[in-house]
C-alpha positions in Angstrom: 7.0 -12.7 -31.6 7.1 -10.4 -34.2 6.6 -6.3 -33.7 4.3 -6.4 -36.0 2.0 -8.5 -33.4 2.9 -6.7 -30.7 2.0 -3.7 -32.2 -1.2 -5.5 -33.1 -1.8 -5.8 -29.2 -0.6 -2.4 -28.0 -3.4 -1.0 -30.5 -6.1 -3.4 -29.1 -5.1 -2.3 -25.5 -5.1 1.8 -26.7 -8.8 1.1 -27.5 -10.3 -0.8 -24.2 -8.5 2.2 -22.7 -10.2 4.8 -24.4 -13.3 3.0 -22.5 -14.9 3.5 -19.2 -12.1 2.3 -17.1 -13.1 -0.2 -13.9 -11.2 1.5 -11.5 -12.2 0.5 -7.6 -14.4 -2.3 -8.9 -11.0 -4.1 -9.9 -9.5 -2.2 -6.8 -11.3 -3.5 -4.7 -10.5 -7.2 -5.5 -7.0 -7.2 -3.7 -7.8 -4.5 -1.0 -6.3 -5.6 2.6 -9.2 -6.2 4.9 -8.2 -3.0 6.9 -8.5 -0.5 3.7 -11.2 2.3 3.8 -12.4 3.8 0.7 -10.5 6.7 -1.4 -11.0 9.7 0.0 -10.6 12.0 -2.5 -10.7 15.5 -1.1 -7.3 14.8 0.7 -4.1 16.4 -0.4 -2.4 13.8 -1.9 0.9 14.2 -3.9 1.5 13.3 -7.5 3.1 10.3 -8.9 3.3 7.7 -11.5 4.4 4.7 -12.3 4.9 2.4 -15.4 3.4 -0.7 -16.2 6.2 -2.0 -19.0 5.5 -4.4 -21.9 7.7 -6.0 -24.0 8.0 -9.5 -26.1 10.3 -11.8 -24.7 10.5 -15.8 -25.8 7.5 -14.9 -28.0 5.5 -13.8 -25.0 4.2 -10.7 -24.0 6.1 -10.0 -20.7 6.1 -6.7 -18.2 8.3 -6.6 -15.1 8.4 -5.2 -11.3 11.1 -4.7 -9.5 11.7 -5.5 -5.4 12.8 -2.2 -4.2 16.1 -2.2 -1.9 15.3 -2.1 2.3 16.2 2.1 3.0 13.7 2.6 5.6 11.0 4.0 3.4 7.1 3.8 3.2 8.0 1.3 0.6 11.3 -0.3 2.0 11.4 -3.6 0.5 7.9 -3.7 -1.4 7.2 -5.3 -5.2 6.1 -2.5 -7.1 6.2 -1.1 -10.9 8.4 1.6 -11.7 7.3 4.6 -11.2 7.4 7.0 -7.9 6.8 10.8 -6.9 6.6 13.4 -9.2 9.6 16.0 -9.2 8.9 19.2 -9.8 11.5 18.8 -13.1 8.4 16.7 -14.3 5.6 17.8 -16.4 3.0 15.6 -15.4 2.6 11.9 -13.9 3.5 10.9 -17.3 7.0 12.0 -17.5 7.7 10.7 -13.9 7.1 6.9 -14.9 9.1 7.1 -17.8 11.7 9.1 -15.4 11.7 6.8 -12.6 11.6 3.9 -15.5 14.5 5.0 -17.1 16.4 5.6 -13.7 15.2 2.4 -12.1 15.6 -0.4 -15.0 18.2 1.3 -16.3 16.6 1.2 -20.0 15.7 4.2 -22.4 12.4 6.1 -22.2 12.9 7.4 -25.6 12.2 3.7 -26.4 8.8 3.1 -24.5 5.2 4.0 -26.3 2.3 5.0 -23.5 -0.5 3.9 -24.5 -2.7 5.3 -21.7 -3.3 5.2 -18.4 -5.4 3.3 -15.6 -7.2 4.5 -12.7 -5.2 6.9 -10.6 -5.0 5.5 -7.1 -4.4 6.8 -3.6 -1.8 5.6 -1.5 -2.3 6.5 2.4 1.1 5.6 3.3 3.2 7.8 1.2 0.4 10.6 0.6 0.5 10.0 -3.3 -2.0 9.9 -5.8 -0.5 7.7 -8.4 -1.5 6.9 -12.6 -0.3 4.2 -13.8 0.3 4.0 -17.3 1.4 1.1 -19.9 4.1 1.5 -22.3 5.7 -1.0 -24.6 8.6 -1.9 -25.5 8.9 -3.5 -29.2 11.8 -5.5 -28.1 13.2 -7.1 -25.1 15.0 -4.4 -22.9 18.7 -4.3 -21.9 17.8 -3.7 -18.3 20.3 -2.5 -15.7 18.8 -2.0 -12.6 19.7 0.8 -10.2 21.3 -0.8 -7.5 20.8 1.7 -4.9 17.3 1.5 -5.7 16.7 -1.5 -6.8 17.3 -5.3 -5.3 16.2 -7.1 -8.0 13.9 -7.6 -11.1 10.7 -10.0 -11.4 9.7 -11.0 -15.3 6.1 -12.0 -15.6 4.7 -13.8 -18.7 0.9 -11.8 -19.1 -0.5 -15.4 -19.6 0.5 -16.2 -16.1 -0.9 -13.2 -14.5 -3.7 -13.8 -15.9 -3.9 -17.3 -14.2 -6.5 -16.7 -11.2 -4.9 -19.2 -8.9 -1.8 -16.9 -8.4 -4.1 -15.1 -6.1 -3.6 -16.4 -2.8 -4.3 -14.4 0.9 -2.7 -14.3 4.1 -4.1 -13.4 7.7 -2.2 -11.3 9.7 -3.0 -10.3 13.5 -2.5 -6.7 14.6 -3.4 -5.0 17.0 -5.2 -8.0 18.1 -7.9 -7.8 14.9 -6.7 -10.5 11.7 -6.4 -9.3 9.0 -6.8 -10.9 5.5 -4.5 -9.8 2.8 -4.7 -10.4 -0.7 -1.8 -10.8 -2.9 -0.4 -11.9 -6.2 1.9 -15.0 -5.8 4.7 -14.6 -8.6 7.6 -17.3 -8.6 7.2 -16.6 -4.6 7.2 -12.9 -4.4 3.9 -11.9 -2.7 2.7 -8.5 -5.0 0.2 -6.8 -2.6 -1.3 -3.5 -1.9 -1.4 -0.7 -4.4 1.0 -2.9 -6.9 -2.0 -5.7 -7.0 -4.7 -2.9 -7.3 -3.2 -1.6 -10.3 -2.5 -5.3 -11.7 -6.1 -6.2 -11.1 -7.7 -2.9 -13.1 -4.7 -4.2 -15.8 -6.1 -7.7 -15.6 -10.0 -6.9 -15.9 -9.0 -4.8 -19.0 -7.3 -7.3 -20.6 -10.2 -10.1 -19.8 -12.8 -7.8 -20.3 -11.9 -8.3 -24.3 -11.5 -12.3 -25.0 -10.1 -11.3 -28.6 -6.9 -9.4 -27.4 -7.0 -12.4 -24.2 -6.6 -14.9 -27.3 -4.0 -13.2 -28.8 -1.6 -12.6 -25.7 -2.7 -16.6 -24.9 
């Protein structure tokens, strides 16, 4: 896969998100039965986080990373990289490429943002996170943060875009089920805020059958 058609891809993606983004109607897709709409006049923190892509094996690839059990709001959770802005960071923008650089263990000098999705509320943590996509016009060197990170989960975007790797589970609390959607990837159950911002991602990319042609 040659730069060249990468770059080809990262300019079609720029475009569709210069357009009226889908926000909560993708959202919406993979939100736990138990989830209540945004509320957007709470005080939420800032954050961001980094969806990455890069061409590996001549397909367009991004990654998420299983964070390490500390104990936190999102001990143990498949996310992107990304997390709470410092106040060393200028907007949500630098924080992904931060956190990115900190968490993979790769250069942000070498990652081109191309945009940004929906920002999205997450209750838990009191964060309002952006995501945003940035490629990479190679295959990264990663080296995860160990500390931070337990391991790394590479994702071909022609098999996220495969609708029967969303599967749900029902959970009982409290004595009410509960029905939770999630991504199944090689196993690893991506669910919650992760699969909201994956599902905006998604819809983009489908919404456009030309660039879905080219990443196929």
């Amino acid at each position: 896969m040659h730069s060249s058609y990468v770059k080809n891809i990262a300019g079609l993606i720029r475009a569709e998100l210069t357009r009226p983004l889908p926000g909560e109607k993708s959202h919406i897709k993979m939100f736990p039965s138990t989830r209540k709409p945004q509320d957007e006049s709470a005080p939420f923190q800032q954050g961001g986080v980094l969806i990455l892509l890069y061409p590996d094996n001549g397909a367009l690839t991004t990654v998420f990373m299983k964070r390490v059990e500390d104990n936190t709001p999102h001990s143990g959770q498949i996310s992107f990289p990304g997390g709470r802005t410092e106040p060393a960071d200028s907007s949500p923008q630098d924080t992904a490429l931060r956190e990115t650089e900190e968490e993979l263990g790769i250069k942000a000098s070498g990652i081109e943002v191309i945009g940004c999705l929906t920002a999205l509320q997450i209750h838990v943590s009191n964060m309002e996170v952006t995501p945003f996509i940035g490629f990479f016009y190679e295959r990264p060197q990663f080296n995860p943060c160990s500390r931070e990170v337990d391991y790394l989960i590479e994702a071909r975007l022609t098999d996220l875009l495969d609708p029967r790797i969303i599967e749900n589970k029902s959970l009982v609390s409290r004595d009410n089920k509960l029905s939770i959607p999630f991504y199944n990837v090689w196993g690893n159950h991506i669910w919650g805020a992760t699969a909201m911002i994956l599902s905006e991602f998604l819809d983009i990319l489908t919404g456009n059958q030309d660039l879905v042609k080219l990443i196929r």
